[in-house]
Every structure is written in C-alpha cells, then in structure tokens.
N, C-alpha and C positions, 0 to 999 in steps of 0.2 A: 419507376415503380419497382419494388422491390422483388426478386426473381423467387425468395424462398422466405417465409414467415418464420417467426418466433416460436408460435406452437406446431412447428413441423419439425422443427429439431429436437423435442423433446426425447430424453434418451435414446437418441441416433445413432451415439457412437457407444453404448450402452458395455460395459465391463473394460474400455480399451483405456491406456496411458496416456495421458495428454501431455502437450509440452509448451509452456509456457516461457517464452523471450521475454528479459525486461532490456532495461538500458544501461544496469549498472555494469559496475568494472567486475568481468570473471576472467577468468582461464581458460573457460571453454571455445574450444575449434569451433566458429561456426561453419565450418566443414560439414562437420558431424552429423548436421541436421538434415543431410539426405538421408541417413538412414532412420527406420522406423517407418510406423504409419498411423500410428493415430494422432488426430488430430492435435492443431500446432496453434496456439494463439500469442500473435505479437501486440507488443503495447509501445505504442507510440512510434518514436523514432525505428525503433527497434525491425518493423518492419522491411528496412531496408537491407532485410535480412532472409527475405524469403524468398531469394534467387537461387538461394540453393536448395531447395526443397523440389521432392517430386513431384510432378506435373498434377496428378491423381491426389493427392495429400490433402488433407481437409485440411483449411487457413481460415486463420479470423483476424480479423484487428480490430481493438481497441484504442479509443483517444478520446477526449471528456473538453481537452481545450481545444480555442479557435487557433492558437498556432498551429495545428496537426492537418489544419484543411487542406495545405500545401500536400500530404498525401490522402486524404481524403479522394481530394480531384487526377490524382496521381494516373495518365491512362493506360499506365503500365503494371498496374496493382493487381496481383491476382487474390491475394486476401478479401473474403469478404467481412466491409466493415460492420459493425456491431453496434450501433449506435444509438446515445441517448439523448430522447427528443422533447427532456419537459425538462431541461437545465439550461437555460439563455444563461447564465452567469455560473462561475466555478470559481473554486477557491475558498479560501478562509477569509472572515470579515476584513482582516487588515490588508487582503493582497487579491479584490476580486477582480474577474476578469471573463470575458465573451465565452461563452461553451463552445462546444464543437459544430450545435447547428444552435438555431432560435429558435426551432422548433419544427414538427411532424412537416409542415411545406416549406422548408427550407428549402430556395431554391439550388441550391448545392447539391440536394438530393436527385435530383431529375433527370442528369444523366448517367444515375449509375447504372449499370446493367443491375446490378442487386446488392442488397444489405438489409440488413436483421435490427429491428428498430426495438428498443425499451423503454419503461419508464421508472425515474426512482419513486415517484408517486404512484399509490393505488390502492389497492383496501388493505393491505397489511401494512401494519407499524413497524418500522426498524428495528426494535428489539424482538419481534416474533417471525421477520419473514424467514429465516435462515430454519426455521425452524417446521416449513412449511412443505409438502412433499410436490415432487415437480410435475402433478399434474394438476396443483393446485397453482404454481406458478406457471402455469400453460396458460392457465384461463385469465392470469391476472394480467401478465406480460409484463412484470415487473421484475426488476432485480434490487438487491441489496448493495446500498452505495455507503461511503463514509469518508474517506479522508484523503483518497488515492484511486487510479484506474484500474488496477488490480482487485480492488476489491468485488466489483462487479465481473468481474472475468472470472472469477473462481467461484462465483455463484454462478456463471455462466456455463463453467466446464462439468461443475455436477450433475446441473438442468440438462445438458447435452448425455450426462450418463457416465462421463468420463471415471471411473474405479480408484485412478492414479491421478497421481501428476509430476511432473519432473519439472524444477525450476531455475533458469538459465539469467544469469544478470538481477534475480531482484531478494539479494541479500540484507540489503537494508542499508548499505555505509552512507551515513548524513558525511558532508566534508569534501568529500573525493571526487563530485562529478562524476557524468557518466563513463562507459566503455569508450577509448579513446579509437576505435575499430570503426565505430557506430557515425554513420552521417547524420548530422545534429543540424539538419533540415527544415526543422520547426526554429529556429537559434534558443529553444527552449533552456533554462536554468533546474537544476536540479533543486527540491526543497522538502524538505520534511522526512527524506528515506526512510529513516529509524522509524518514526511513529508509525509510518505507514507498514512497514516492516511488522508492526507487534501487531496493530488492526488485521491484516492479512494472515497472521499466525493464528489470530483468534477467530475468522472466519474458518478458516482450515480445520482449528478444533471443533467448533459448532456443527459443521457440516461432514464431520467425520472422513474425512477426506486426505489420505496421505500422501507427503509430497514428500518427495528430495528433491535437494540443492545441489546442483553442477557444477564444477567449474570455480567451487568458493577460495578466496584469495586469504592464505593465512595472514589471521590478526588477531587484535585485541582489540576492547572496547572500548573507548569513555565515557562516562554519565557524568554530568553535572547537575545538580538542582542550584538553582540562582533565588535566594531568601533576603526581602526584603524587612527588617526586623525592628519594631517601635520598642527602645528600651523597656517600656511597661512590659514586652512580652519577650523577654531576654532568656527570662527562666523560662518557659512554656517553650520556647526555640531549642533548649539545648535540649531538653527533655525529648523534644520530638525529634532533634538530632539522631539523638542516641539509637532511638527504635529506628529509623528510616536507615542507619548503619545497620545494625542486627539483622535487620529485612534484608539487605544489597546480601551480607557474610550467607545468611543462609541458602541462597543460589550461587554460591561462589564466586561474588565481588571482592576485589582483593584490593589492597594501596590505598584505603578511602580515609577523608581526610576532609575536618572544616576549616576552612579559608575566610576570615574576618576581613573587611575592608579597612585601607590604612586612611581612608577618611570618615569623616562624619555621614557620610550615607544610611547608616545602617543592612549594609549588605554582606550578605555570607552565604559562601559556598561549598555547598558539600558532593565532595567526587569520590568516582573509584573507577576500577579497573575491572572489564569481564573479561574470562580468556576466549568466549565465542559468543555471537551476538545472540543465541539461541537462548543461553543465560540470561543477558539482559532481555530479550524480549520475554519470557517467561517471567520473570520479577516484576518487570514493566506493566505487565498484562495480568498479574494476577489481583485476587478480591482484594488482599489482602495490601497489597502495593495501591491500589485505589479508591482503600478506605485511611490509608493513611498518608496519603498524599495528592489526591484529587479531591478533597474538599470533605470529605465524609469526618474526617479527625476534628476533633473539637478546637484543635489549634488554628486549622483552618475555616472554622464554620465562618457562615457570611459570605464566602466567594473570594476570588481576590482582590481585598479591598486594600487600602493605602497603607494599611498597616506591614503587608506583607506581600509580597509575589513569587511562584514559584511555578520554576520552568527546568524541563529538562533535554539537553542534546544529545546523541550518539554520535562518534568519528573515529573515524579507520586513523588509530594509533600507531600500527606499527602493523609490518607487509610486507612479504619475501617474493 
C-alpha cells in the first residue's frame, strides 16, 4: 500500500526549486547533488544517482517502461516511485511495448513501502489539462502525458508547488546515447530525445514554469525533413521548400540545403544547422512550424499519404 497519496502532496513543496536528472550526456558533477533542498526527481535509469543526495531530501522517480521494474523492485531505492497505472502498453504504434505496471494491482506494487500512483486518463482532455489548477488536479489524480517520461514529471513538479526547476541530462541530443556515467540497468535504448526535448519545452511554456539546463555540452544542431515527392507535385514541393527554409532562417537555422535523390524514388531532403538546440526546439514547436509542416499546409493536406512523407531528426553535430 502506498505510504503517501497523490492528493497529499499537492503544493508540498510550494515556492522551492526542483531538480530534475534525465539520462542524457551532460557536464554536470553528480557530486553536486548533495547540495540544495528542494525536491529532486529522477527519470529512469537516472536514478542511480540518488546516492548522493541527503538522507532528508525529497526524491521521486519516474519510469513509464517495463524495462525500469528492475529498479522499481530495487530494495535499495530511497526514491519514491511515481507511478502510472492505466498504461499496460508504451510507446509509439511502430515500437509498442509492456508499461511499467498493468495496472493499479500490479503485483509488483505490494511490496513497496510507498509510491504515488496516477492516471493519464480522467476527465480532462490533453489539450486542457495543463491548463488546469492543481487543486483541480488533486481531485482528478491525473497527469498530462505525451511522448516521453518527462513530460508527466514536470506536471508533476508544479502540482508538487515546485516555483523553479533546474534540469540535469535532458537536453534533447537524438544520436548520442545516454550519459556514459549512468548505469544502463534497464539495457534500455535511447529514442526520440529531440521530439521529446521540444514536447517538454512546450509543457514548460504552458505551465509557466521556468527551468534551466545544467551541465549542457557545447553543440550544434541537425534537422532534416525527409520528402517523399510524386513528380505531379514537384512544383508544390519546391514552393513548400522555400517557406519551410525562410521559417528554420528566421530562428537562426543556418547551412540549409535541398538534397534530391540520385535515384528514381522521388526523395528529398531538406537540412540545416541550429547553433543551440533551444533554437531548434522553438521553430520545431512553434504555430507556425506545425501549420506548415505537420499537416495543416495544403501541400500536406490528406495526412501522409503515398504521395509524400515527412519526417524530422535532431543529432549532436559537433561537441567540445
């Protein structure tokens, strides 16, 4: 049974700085992380990080996949887990996979001394819960989910009260694997960083909530969109080119450049360069970036259908 409920920590830690561990590759000493006191939430692996914190120190962990059970059951864990109990399956359609429990009596929960149970189902819709004040998410016991375990956690640290937040490992670099520091426990694979990266930017804006990033590893950025293109719409491709360049230049995209296939595919690639990922996520995540390339543009109407496909990556280029 769980030691402390969902709606008891509602603004608990009310005006203090959080600190948030992910698992990517930073700078930062986790030394460091005795000092301070307000509350500290790991995600995932990350975890294996909380031997150095002080005894007294409010801890949480997050994890959404079944590979994470290994510290789930961990009987060395002082972190209490955070856990959500109406996702038997995670992931995105092409790569599903086992949650973290199957559900509220999973028996994996029974010997925990305690942990903090949610749901991403409940009366609010995803595009209004963030929008919702936290004694309205007290009573619902849900949290705001999407693409990544982060994202529920930073709805989690506001609910909690948290003013701040400081954030350790979760830059966004697709490509690079995680912190080579970090015990990879789960043998989990790293995937989707960047999207999840610009999702997590935009919960932050929603929720008014400001963070900085610790520890971030000089780089640069790549973007690629990958265009699938039926000569009938050759013209309508370049045209949409053109503006989809204009859009990257005006956030400060630089070296961009279309890449035609040297076979009969009809494929083409259009790249550039950000000099911080804050850049690309900002473009990435803006109206304007997802009316003209997530489906909303007329070039795109229909969805992506045979005629055309478009996909975009980020990856840590270059790193001192």
């Amino acid at each position: 049974m769980p030691g402390i409920t969902f709606a008891s920590l509602c603004n608990r830690y009310s005006g203090q700085t959080g600190l948030v561990v992910g698992r990517g590759p930073t700078r930062f000493r986790y030394e460091e992380l005795r000092a301070g006191a307000g509350p500290i939430f790991f995600i995932n692996d990350a975890v294996s990080q909380e031997k150095w914190i002080a005894p007294n120190r409010p801890a949480f962990f997050f994890a959404h996949d079944s590979s994470m059970r290994c510290w789930l059951s961990e009987t060395n864990r002082r972190s209490v887990p955070v856990v959500i109990v109406d996702q038997p399956e995670t992931g995105p359609a092409n790569f599903r996979g086992r949650g973290l429990v199957i559900g509220p009596d999973d028996p994996i929960l029974r010997p925990l001394p305690e942990y903090v149970s949610y749901t991403k189902g409940g009366p609010f819709a995803s595009a209004e819960i963030l929008s919702r004040t936290r004694e309205e998410i007290r009573e619902a016991g849900q949290l705001f989910t999407s693409n990544g375990t982060i994202q529920p956690l930073l709805h989690f640290a506001w609910y909690v009260g948290c003013a701040s937040l400081k954030l350790v490992g979760c830059d966004g670099f697709s490509g690079i694997g995680y912190d080579m520091r970090l015990e990879n426990r789960s043998l989990s694979v790293q995937r989707n960083a960047t999207d999840i990266r610009i999702k997590q930017d935009e919960v932050l804006r929603k929720l008014s909530l400001p963070a900085e990033h610790l520890g971030t590893i000089p780089h640069r950025i790549g973007t690629i969109l990958e265009v699938r293109v039926t000569p009938a719409r050759r013209a309508s491709f370049i045209a949409w080119s053109e503006s989809v360049i204009r859009l990257w230049r005006s956030f400060g995209c630089s070296e961009m450049s279309v890449t035609d296939s040297i076979f009969e595919s009809g494929t083409s690639w259009l790249s550039g360069t950000w000099p911080r990922i804050e850049a690309c996520s900002d473009c990435l995540s803006s109206d304007a970036y997802k009316a003209l390339v997530l489906g909303a543009h007329p070039f795109l109407s229909g969805g992506f259908d045979t005629s055309f496909k478009v996909a975009h990556r980020a990856v840590l280029i270059d790193g001192e």
